[in-house]
C-alpha positions in Angstrom: -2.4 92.1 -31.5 0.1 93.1 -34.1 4.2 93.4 -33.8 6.0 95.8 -35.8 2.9 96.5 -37.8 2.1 93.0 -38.6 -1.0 91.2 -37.6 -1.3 87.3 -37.1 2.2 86.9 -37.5 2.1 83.4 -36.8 -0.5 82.6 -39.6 1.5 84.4 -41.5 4.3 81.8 -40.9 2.1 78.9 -41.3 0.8 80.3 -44.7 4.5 80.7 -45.8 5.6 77.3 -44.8 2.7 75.6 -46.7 4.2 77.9 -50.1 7.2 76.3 -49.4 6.4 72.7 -49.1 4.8 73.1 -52.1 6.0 71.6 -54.9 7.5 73.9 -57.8 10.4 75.3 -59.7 11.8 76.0 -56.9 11.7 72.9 -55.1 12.2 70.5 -58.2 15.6 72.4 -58.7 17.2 71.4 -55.3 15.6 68.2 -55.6 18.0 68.1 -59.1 21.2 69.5 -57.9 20.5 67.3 -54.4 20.5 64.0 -55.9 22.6 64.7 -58.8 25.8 66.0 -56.9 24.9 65.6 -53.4 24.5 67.9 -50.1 26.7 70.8 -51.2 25.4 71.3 -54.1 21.5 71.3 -52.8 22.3 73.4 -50.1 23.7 76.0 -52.6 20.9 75.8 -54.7 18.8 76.8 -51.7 20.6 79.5 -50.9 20.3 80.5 -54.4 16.9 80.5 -54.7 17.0 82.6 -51.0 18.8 84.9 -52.9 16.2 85.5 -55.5 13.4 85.6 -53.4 15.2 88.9 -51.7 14.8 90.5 -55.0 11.0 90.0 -54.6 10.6 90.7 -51.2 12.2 94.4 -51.7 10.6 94.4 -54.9 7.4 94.7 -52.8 8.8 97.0 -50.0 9.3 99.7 -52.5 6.2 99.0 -54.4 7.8 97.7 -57.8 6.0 94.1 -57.7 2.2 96.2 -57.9 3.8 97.5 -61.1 4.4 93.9 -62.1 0.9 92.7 -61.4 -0.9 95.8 -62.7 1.3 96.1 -65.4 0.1 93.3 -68.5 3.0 93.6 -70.4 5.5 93.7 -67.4 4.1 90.4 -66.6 3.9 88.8 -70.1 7.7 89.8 -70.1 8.8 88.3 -66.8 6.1 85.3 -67.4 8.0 84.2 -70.8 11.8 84.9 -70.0 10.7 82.7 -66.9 9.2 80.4 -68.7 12.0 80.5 -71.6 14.7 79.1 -69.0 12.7 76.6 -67.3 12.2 75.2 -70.8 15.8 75.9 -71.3 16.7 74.2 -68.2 14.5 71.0 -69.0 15.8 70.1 -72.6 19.3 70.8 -71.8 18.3 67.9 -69.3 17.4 65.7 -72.3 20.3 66.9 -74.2 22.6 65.4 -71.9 21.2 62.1 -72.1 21.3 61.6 -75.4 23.6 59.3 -76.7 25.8 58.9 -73.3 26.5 56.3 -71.1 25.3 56.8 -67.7 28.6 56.9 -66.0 29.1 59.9 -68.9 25.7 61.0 -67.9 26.5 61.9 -64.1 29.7 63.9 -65.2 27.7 66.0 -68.1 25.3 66.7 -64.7 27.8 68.4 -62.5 27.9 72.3 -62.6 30.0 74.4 -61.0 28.5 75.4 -56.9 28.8 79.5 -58.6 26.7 78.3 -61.8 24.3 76.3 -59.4 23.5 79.4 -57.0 23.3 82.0 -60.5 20.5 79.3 -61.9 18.9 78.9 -58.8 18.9 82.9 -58.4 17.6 83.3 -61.7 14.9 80.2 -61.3 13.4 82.3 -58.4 13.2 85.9 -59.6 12.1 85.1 -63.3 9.0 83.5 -61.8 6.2 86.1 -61.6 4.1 84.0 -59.2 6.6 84.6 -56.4 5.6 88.6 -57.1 1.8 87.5 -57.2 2.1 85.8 -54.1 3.9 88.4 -52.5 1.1 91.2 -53.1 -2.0 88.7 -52.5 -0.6 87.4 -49.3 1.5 90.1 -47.5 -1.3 93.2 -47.5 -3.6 91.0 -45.5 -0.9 90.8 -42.5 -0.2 94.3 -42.6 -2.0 96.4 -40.0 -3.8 99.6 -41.0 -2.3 101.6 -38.2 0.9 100.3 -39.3 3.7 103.7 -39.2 5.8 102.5 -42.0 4.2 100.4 -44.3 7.0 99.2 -46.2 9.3 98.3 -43.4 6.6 96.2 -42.2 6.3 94.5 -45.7 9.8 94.5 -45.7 9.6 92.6 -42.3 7.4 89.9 -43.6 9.1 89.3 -46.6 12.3 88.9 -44.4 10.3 86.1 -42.1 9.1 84.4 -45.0 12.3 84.2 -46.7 14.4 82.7 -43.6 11.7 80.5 -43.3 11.6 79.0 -47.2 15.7 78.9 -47.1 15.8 76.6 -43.8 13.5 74.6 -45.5 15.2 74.5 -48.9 18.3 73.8 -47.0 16.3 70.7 -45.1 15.1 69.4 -48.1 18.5 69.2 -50.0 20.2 67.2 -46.7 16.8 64.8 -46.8 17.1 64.3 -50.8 20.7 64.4 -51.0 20.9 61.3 -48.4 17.9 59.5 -50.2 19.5 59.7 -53.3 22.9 58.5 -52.0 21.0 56.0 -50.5 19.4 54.6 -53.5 22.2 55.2 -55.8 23.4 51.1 -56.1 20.1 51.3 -58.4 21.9 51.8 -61.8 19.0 53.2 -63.6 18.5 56.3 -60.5 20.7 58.5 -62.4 18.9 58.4 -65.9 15.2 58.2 -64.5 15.7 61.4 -62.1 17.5 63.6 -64.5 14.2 62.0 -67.3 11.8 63.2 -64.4 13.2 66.7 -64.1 13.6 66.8 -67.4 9.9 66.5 -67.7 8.8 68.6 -65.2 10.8 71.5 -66.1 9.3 71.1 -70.0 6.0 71.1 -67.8 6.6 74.1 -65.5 8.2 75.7 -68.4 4.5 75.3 -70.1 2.4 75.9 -67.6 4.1 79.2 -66.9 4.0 80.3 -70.3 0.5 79.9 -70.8 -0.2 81.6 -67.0 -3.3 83.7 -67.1 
């Protein structure tokens, strides 16, 4: 049974919200901005990277995202700036711990809630394997006796993205109150901003050398 052209809608769902939950760029930047400068700040990160992910869902409406994935040098492009800010991202971490105080720390942290959403924004659509995902995953919900093929892609990426932002936003209340929870422990602030540090170095990496 399909709706609007769409075939096992709810798989499709379930298959989106196991994406989301998965740990990534994505994710690890709420997590940052979540327990660095609390619930408005998380939240707006979220949001941010909802707004990237509509680039790629009308990205693959119109049919640009196949030239992504068919295109090598396309993706070498969009792999390394991607990769070029994450690694950005993760030593201007490190930078800020260098020689501070943590009290001076936690002030160097806070961004501005406009600067949070454009990182978050740019996090999202600099990352190729949001595109890749996007042409592996949606074809195989689209009927073949679908009438308009690209509203019905358009219609899944929709789902998917309300989906992945009300999870976002969910994860940035739940790690936002954990970390105001744990902050009396007076080395939280330098081990988390350490962590993502790290991990963004990592993901920074392992996108760059992305097959």
């Amino acid at each position: 049974m399909s709706f609007f052209g769409v075939t096992d809608l709810w798989l499709f769902v379930v298959a989106g919200l196991l994406l989301n939950i998965t740990p990534g760029a994505d994710l690890l930047y709420i997590t940052n901005r979540s327990a660095v400068q609390g619930r408005k700040a998380g939240v707006i990160a979220a949001l941010g990277i909802g707004a990237g992910c509509v680039f790629h869902v009308v990205a693959a409406a119109l049919g640009l995202s196949m030239i992504l994935v068919s295109s090598s040098l396309a993706f070498t492009v969009v792999k390394y700036l991607g990769a070029a800010y994450l690694l950005y991202l993760g030593i201007g971490t490190f930078l800020t711990l260098k020689g501070q105080k943590q009290s001076e720390n936690r002030v160097m942290a806070m961004l501005s809630l406009p600067k949070i959403f454009r990182q978050a924004v740019l996090i999202n659509i600099l990352n190729p394997k949001v595109a890749l995902f996007f042409m592996a995953l949606l074809p195989q919900f689209v009927s073949p006796t679908a009438t308009h093929p690209a509203l019905t892609f358009l219609f899944l990426g929709v789902v998917f993205n309300v989906n992945g932002t009300v999870v976002n936003v969910l994860f940035a209340l739940f790690t936002s109150a954990l970390a105001k929870r744990l902050q009396s422990i007076s080395v939280l602030p330098i081990f988390l901003k350490s962590l993502v540090g790290v991990l963004f170095v990592s993901l920074g990496l392992r996108l760059a050398f992305l097959e």
